[in-house]
N, C-alpha and C positions, 0 to 999 in steps of 0.2 A: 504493500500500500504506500503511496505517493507519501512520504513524512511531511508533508503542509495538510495533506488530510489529518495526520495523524495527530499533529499540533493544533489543528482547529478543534476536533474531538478534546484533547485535552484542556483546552481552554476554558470550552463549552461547559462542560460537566463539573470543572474544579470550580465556577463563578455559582455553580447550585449550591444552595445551603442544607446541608446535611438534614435540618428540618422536616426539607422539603423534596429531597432528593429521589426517592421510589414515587412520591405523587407523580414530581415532573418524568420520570425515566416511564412510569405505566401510562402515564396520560401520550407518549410520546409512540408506545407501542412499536418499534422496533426491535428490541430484545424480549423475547417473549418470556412469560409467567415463570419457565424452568431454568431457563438462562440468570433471571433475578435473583430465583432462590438460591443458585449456587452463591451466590455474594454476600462477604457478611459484609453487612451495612454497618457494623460497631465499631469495625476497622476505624484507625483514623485517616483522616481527608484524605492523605497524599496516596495512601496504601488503596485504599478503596476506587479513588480514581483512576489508579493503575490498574489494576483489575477492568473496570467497566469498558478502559480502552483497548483492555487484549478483546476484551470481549467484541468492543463494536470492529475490531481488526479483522476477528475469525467471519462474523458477518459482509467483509468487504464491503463497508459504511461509503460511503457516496458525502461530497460535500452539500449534494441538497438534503442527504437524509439529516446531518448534521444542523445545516440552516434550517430544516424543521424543527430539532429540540429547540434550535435558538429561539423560533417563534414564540415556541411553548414558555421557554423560560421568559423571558417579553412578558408571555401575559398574566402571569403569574405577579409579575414585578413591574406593572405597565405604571405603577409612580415613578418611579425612579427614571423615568423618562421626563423632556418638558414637551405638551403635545399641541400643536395647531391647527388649526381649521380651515379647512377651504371651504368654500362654496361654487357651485357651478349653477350655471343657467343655460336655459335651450332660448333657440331664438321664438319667436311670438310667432303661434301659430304652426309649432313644429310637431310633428305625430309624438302620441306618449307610446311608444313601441314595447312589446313583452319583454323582459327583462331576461337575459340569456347569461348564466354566471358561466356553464362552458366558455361561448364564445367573448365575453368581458376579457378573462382569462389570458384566453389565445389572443386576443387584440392587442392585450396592454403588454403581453410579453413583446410580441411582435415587433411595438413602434419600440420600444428600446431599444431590440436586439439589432434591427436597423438602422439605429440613429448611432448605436454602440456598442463595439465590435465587443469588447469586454465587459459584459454586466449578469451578474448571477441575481434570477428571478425566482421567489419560491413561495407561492400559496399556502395556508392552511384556512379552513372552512371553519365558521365560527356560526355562535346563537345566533339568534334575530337577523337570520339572512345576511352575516357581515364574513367580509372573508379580510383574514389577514395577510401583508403583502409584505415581507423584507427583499430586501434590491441592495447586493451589494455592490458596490458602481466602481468599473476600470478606466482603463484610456483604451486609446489604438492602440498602446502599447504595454500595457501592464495588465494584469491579471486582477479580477474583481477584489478590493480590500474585503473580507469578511470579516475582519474586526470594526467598522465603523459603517455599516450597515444604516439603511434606512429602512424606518416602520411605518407602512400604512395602511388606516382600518377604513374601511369600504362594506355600506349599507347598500346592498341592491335598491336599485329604485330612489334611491335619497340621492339630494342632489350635497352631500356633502362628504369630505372624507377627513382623515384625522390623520396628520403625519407627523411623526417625532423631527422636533426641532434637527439640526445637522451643520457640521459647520462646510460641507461641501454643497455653499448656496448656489452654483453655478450646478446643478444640475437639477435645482428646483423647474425652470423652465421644460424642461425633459419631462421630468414626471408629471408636469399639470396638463401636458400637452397628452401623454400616456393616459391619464388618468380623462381626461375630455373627452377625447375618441370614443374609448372602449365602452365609457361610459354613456355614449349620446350626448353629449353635450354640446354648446358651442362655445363656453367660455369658462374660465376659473378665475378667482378671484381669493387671493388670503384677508380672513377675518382678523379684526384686532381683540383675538380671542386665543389664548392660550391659558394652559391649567400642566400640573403633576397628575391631574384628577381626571383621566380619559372619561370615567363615568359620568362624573360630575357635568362636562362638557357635552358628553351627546345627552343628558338628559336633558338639558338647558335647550340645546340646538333644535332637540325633537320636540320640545314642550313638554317633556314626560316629565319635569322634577313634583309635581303638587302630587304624581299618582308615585313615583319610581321612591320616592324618601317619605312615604307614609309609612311611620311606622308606631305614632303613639295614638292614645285617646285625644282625639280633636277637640272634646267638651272641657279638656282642660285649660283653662284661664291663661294667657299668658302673664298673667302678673301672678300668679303661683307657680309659673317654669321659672321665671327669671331669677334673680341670684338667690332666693333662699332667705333673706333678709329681715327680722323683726326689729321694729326699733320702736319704743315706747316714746309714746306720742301724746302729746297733751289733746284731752278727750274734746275739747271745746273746736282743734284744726282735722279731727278723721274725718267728718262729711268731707271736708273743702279736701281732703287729701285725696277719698276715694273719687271724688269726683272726676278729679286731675288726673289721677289712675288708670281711670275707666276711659278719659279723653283720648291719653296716652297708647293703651290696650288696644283701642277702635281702630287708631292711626298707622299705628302698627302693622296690627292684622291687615289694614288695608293696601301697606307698602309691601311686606315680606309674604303674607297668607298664615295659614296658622298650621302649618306644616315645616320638619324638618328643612333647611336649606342645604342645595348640592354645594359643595367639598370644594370653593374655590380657595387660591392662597395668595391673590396679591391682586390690587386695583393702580393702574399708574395714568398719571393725568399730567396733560403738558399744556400748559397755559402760555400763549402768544397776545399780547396785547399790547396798545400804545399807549405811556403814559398820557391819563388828563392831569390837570389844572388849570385853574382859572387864575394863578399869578401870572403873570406878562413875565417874560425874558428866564423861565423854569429852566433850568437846564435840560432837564429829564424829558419836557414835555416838547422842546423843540429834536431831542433825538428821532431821528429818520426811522432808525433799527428798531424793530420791538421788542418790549422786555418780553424774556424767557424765563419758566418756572418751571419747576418739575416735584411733582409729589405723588407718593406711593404711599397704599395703606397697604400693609404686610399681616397675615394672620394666619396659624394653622387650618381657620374655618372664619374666611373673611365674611361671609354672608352671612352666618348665624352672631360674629364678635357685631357688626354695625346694627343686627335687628336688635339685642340686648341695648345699646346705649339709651336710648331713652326710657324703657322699663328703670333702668338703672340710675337716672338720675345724671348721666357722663351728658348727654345731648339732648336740646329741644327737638320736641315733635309737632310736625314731624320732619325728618332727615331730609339733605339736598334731595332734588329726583337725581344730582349725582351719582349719589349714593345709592341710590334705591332703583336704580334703573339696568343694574347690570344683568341680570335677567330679563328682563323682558328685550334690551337693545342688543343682548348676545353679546358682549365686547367687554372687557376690561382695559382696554387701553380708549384712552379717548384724548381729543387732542381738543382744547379751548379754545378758540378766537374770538378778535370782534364781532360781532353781528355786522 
């Protein structure tokens, strides 16, 4: 066997966390049920991963069979990527034709393999009609890197896909162009929409986060979710508090809904504007250039920390539609100007 097979095999398997290692090796379904049990899994790392390589050795393992664990491990670990979104449109008036995931397939391999001479293309078939796509991309003259690979998740029928950020942006053109065709489409377009949070991101995209993150009692109050908080209160200000509460509660519910929020972790906002004043001879205000800003809100769970602040007492209710608009506009990055 080719030793760049054999090196990519070993790379593959040694990046799996022991945790998780027989999930991803049976969900990958290459070594079969008797070939596993011979392996003690107790071994440590580096022993065990020798072992699984003789193993995939005696198999004559294939670098697509290999780019398939890789999918699997991907999806298992599909945070640990930063993911972006496209959108495609058909032109006005175009047929909605039956969706062919064979021929998607063969299309999209096709405009690559013609556009480039060295590019390793490798499918695996997922839930909800979505199939996952890594593409490890060469030149004329070198052999596809399979270390630094691109991912992307494809919804039959949806006009949008999901591809892990990449610092080889000179081949983004290529893929949108593979990804249109095969697709039906006649254009692409990148969203100002990215996430760690793939899920998070197509529930948003599809409209699915109010039904896809239900997971408590709705009748429960969001002013008994929020921080937990008692504080002894002079009896004469509780009406005028809960009222305020209850103001607060409505506004709420009416910005965020009264269900879990998707898993975003960071909002960034760029403000271009021209200083005013109304003093004569301003310095600032005769500047040509406009001032530039930049501010980012950062959070494990940016949509659920911004619906807390007013419950909380941190912000007036109710919040910018800056803030509260990131759902429904689909974007996290937003850019500010003059009207």
């Amino acid at each position: 066997m080719d030793e760049t097979v054999v090196e990519f095999i070993k790379r593959t398997i040694s990046k799996i966390p022991m945790t998780k290692m027989m999930t991803v090796l049976q969900a990958w379904n290459f070594l079969s049920e008797n070939q596993l049990q011979t392996v003690n899994f107790r071994k440590r790392k580096e022993s065990l991963v020798h072992d699984l390589v003789l193993l995939c050795q005696e198999k004559h393992a294939s670098v697509n069979d290999v780019a398939l664990l890789d999918i699997i491990y991907t999806q298992f670990h599909r945070h640990q990527k930063v993911w972006d979104v496209f959108q495609m449109t058909k032109e006005p008036g175009d047929d909605i034709d039956a969706f062919d995931m064979k021929h998607f397939k063969r299309s999209f391999k096709k405009i690559l393999q013609r556009a480039l001479k060295n590019v390793s293309v490798t499918f695996r078939d997922a839930e909800e009609s979505a199939v996952w796509i890594r593409i490890a991309w060469g030149t004329q003259w070198r052999k596809p890197n399979q270390y630094k690979p691109t991912y992307v998740v494809y919804y039959s029928q949806a006009p949008y896909a999901f591809v892990s950020s990449s610092r080889l942006r000179s081949s983004l053109p290529l893929l949108g162009q593979a990804l249109t065709i095969a697709s039906k489409h006649h254009r692409i377009v990148k969203m100002d929409f990215r996430s760690r949070y793939l899920d998070s991101l197509k529930a948003i995209v599809f409209k699915q986060y109010d039904q896809t993150f239900e997971t408590h009692n709705t009748t429960t109050s969001l002013q008994e979710r929020s921080l937990g908080l008692h504080i002894n209160m002079d009896s004469r200000i509780i009406d005028e508090n809960r009222i305020e509460k209850d103001r607060i509660q409505r506004v709420t519910q009416e910005s965020f809904g009264d269900y879990p929020q998707p898993r975003l972790e960071f909002a960034q906002y760029k403000l271009e504007t021209k200083f005013k004043s109304d003093l004569n001879g301003d310095i600032l205000a005769e500047r040509k250039e406009p001032l530039r800003c930049l501010v980012k809100f950062s959070s494990p769970n940016l949509l659920e920390a911004l619906k807390s602040l007013a419950p909380a007492g941190i912000a007036d209710a109710p919040l910018s539609p800056l803030l509260t608009c990131i759902p429904k506009k689909r974007m996290n990055y937003f850019k500010i100007k003059d009207k």
